[in-house]
DSSP file (Angstrom, degrees, kcal/mol; ACC not computed):
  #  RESIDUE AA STRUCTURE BP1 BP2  ACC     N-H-->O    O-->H-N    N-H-->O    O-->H-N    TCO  KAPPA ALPHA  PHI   PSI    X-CA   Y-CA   Z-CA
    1    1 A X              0   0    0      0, 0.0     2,-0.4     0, 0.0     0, 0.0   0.000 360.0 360.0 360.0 138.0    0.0    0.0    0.0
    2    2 A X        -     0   0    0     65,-0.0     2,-0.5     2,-0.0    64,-0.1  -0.948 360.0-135.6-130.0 145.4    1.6    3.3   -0.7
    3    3 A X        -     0   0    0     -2,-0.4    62,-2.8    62,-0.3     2,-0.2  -0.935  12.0-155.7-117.4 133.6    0.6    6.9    0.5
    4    4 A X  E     -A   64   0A   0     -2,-0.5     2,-0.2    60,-0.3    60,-0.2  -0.693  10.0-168.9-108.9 150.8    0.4    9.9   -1.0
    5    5 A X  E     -A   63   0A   0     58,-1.8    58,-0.9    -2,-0.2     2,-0.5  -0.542   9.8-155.4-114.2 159.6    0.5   13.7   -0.3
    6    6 A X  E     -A   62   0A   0     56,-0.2     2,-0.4    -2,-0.2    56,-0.2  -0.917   8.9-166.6-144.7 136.2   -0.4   16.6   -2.4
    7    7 A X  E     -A   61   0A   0     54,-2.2    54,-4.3    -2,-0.5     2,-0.4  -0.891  28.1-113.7-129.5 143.6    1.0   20.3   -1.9
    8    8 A X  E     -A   60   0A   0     -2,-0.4     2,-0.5    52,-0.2    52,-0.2  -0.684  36.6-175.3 -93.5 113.3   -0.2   23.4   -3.4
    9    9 A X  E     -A   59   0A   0     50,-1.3    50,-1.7    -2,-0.4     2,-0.5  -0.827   7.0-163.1-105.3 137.0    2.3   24.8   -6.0
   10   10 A X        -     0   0    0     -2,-0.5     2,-0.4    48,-0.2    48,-0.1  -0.916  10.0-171.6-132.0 153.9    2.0   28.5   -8.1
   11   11 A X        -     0   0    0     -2,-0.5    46,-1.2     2,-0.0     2,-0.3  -1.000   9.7-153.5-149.4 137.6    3.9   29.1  -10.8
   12   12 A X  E     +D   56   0B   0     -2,-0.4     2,-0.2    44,-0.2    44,-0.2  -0.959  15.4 169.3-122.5 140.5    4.4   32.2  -12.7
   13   13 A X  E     -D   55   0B   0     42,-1.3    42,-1.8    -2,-0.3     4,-0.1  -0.937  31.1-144.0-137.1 159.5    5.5   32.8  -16.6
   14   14 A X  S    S+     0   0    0     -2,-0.2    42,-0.1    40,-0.2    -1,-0.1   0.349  99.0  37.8-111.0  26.8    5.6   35.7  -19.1
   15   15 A X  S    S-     0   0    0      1,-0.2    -1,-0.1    40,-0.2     3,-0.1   0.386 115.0 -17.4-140.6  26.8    4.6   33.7  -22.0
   16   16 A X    >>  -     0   0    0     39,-0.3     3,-2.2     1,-0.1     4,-0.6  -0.216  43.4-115.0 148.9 151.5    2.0   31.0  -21.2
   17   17 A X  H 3> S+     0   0    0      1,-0.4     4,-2.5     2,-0.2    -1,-0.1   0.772 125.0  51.0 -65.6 -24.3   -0.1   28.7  -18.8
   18   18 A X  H 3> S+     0   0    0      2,-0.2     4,-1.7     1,-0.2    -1,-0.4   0.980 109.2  51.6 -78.3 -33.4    1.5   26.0  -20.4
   19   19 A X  H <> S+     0   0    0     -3,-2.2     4,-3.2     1,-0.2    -2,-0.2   0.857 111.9  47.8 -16.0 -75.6    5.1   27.9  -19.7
   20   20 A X  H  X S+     0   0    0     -4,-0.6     4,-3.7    35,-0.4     5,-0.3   0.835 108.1  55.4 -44.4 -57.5    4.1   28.3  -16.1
   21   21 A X  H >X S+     0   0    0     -4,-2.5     4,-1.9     1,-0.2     3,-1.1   0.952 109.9  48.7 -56.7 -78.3    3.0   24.4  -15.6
   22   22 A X  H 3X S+     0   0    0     -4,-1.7     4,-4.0     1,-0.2    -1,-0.2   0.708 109.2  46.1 -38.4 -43.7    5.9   23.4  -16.6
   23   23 A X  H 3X S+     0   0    0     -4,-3.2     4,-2.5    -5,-0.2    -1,-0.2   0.911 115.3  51.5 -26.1 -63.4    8.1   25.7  -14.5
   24   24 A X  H <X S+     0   0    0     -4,-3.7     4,-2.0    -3,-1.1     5,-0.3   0.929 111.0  44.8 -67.1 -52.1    6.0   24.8  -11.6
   25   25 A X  H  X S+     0   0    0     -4,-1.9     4,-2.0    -5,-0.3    -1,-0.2   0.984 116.2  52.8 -47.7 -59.8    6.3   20.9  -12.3
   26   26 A X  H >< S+     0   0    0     -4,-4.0     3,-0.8    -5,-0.3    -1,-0.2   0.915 109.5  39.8 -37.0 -60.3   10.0   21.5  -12.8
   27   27 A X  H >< S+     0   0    0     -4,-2.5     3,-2.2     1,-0.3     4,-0.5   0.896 114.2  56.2 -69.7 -30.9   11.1   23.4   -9.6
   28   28 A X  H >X S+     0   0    0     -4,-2.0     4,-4.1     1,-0.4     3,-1.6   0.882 108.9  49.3 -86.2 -31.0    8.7   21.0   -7.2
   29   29 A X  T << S+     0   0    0     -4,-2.0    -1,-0.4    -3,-0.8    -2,-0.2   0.121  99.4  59.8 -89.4  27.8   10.6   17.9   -8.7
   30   30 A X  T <4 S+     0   0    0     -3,-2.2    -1,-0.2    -5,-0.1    -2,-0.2   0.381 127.1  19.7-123.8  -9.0   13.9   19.4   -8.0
   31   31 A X  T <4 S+     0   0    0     -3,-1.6     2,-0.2    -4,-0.5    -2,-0.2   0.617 119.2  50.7-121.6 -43.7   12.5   19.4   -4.1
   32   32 A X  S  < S-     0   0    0     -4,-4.1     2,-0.4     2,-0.0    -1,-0.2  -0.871  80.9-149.9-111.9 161.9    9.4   16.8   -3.4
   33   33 A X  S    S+     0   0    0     -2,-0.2    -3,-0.1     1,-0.2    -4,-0.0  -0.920  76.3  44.1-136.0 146.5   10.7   12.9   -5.0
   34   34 A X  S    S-     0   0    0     -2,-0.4    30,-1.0     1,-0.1    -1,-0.2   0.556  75.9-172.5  93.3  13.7    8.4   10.3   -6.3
   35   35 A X  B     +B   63   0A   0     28,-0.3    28,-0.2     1,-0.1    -1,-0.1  -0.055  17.0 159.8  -4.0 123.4    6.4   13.2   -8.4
   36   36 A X        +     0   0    0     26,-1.5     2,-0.2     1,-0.2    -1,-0.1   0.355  56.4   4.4-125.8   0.0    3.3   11.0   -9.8
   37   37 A X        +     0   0    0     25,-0.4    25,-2.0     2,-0.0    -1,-0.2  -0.809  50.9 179.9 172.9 112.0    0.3   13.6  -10.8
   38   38 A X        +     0   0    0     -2,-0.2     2,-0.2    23,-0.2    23,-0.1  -0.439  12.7 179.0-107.9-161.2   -0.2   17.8  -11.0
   39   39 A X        -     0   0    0     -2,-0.1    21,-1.4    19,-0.1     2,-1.2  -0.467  34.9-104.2-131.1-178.3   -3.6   19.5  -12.1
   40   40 A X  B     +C   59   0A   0     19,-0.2    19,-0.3    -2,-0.2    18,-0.1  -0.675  28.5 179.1 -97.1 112.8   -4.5   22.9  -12.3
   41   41 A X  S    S-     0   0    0     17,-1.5     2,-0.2    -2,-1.2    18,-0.2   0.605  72.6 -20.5 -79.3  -9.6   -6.8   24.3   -9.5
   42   42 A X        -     0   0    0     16,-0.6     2,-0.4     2,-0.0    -1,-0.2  -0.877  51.1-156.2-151.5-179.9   -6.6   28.0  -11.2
   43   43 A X        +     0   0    0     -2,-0.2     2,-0.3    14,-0.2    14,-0.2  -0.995  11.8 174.9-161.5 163.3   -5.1   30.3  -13.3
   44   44 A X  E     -E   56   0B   0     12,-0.7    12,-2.1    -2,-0.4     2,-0.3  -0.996  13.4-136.7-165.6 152.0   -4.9   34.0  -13.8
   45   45 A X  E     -E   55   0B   0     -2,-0.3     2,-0.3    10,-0.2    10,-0.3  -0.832  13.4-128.4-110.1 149.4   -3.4   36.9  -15.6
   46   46 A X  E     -E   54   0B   0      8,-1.8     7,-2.7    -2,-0.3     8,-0.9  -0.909  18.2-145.4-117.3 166.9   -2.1   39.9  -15.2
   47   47 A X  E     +E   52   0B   0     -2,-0.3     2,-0.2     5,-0.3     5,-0.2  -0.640  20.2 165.5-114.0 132.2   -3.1   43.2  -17.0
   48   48 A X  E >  S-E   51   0B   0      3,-0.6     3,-0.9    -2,-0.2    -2,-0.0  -0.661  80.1 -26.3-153.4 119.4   -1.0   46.1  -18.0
   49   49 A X  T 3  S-     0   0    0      1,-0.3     3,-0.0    -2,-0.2     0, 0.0   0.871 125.3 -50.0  44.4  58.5   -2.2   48.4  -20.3
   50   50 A X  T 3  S+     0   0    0      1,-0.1     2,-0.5     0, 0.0    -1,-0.3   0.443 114.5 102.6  29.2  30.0   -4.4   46.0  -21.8
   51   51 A X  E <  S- E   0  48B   0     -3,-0.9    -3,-0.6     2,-0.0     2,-0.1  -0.974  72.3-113.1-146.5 154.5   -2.3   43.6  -22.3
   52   52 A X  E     + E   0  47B   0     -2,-0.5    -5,-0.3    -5,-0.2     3,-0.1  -0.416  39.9 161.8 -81.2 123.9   -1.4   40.1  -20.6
   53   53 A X  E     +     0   0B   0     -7,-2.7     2,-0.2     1,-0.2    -6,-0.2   0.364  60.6  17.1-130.5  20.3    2.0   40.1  -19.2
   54   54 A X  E     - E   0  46B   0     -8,-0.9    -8,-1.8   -39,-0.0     2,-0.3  -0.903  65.7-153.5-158.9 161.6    2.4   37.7  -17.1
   55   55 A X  E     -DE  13  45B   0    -42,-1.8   -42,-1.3   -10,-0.3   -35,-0.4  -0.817  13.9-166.4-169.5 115.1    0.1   33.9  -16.3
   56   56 A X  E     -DE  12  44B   0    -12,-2.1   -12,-0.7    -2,-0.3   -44,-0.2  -0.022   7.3-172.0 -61.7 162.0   -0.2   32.2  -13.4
   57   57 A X        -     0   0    0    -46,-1.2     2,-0.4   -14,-0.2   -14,-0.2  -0.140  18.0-133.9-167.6  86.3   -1.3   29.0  -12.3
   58   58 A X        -     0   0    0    -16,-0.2   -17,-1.5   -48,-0.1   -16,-0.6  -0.278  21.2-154.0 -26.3  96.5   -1.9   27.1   -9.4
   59   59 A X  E     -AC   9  40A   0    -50,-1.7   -50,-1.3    -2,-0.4   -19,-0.2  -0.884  15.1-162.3-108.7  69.4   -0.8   23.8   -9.1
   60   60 A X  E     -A    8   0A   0    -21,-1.4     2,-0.4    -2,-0.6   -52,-0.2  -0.337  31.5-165.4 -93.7 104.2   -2.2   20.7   -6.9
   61   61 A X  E     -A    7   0A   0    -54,-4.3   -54,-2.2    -2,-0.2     2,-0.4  -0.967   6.9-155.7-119.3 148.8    0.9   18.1   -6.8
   62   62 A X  E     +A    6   0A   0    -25,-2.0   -26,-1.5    -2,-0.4   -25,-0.4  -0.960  17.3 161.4-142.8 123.5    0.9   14.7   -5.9
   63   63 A X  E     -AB   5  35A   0    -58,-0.9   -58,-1.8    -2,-0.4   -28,-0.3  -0.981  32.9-115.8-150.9 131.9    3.4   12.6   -4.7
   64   64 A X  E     -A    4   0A   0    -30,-1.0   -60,-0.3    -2,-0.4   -31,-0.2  -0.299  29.6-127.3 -53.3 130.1    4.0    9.2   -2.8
   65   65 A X        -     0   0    0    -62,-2.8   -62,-0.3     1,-0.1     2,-0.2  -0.497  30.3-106.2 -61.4 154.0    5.7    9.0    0.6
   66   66 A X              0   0    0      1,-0.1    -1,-0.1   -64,-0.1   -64,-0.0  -0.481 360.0 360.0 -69.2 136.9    8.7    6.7    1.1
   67   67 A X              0   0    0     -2,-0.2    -1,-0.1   -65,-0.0    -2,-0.0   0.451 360.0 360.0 -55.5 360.0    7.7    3.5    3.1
């Protein structure tokens, strides 16, 4: 039987949510081990002078504990 945790990640890019997921995926594996599973629980932009210059994303990651 194995158990797993999930931790809340945010990740920010200035060209695109997929940018960002990845980022976010990246840095959390460099930190949490046994990585199995993200999805996105939101996302957002930000605005400047009508235009999007930065996207966010919230991150739900999920990863087994060591026995």
């Amino acid at each position: 039987m194995s158990v797993a945790r999930v931790t809340e990640v945010i990740s920010r890019s200035d060209k695109s949510f997929d940018d960002a997921v990845a980022k976010g995926v990246k840095r959390a594996s460099k930190t949490l081990k046994n990585l199995k599973s993200a999805w996105i629980s939101d996302q957002s932009v930000d605005i400047k002078n009508g235009k999007i210059v930065s996207y966010q994303v919230r991150l739900k990651v999920t990863f087994v504990l060591k026995d």
